[in-house]
N, C-alpha and C positions, 0 to 999 in steps of 0.2 A: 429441514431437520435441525434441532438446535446443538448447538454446540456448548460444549460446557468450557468454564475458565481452566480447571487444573488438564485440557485435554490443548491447550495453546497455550500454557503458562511459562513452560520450560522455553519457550521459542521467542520469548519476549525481548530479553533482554539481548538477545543473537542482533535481533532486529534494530533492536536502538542503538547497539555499536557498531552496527555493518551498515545503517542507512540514517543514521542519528533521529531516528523519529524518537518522539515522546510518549511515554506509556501509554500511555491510551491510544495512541495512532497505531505503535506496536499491538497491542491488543486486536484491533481491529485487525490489522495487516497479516498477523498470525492466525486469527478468525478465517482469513477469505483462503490463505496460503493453506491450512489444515484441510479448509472442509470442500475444497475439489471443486469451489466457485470461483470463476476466474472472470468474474465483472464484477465492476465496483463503480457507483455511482455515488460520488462526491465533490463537494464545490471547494475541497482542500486541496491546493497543488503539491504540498508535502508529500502525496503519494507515490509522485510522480518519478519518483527513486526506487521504485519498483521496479522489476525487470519487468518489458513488456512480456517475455513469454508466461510469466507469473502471473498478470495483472491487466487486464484491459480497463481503464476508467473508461468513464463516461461523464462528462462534466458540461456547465452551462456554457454558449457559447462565449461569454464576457471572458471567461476563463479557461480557455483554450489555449490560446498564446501562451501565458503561463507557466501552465501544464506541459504545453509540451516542450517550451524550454528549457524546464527544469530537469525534463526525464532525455532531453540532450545533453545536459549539462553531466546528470550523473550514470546514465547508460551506454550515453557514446552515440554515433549518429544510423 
């Protein structure tokens, strides 16, 4: 089901001061967080500042360590 910009637009900027992502990453993260989809498959560790109950990635494994460093570093262990 598609999702439209002005139905995650208001949540964007929530997003880039609560997890400092960048517009477009907000956009996306707002995309997954609205429409009840809670996998996301990407080779960006920026995501990784998502709460896991929000957000399951899925990533290559070169970029696993990374990933999951990162979402220790800002979720806690």
């Amino acid at each position: 089901m598609p999702t439209r910009l002005d139905e995650v637009a208001d949540a964007v900027p929530d997003l880039m001061c609560a997890y400092g992502l960048q517009s477009y990453d907000a956009v996306h993260a707002a995309t997954l967080l609205t429409s009840g989809v809670t996998d996301m498959v990407t080779r960006d560790a920026g995501f990784a500042v998502l709460l896991p109950e929000d957000a399951t990635l899925h990533t290559t494994r070169r970029r696993l360590g990374r990933t999951r460093a990162r979402r220790r570093s800002a979720c806690g262990p």
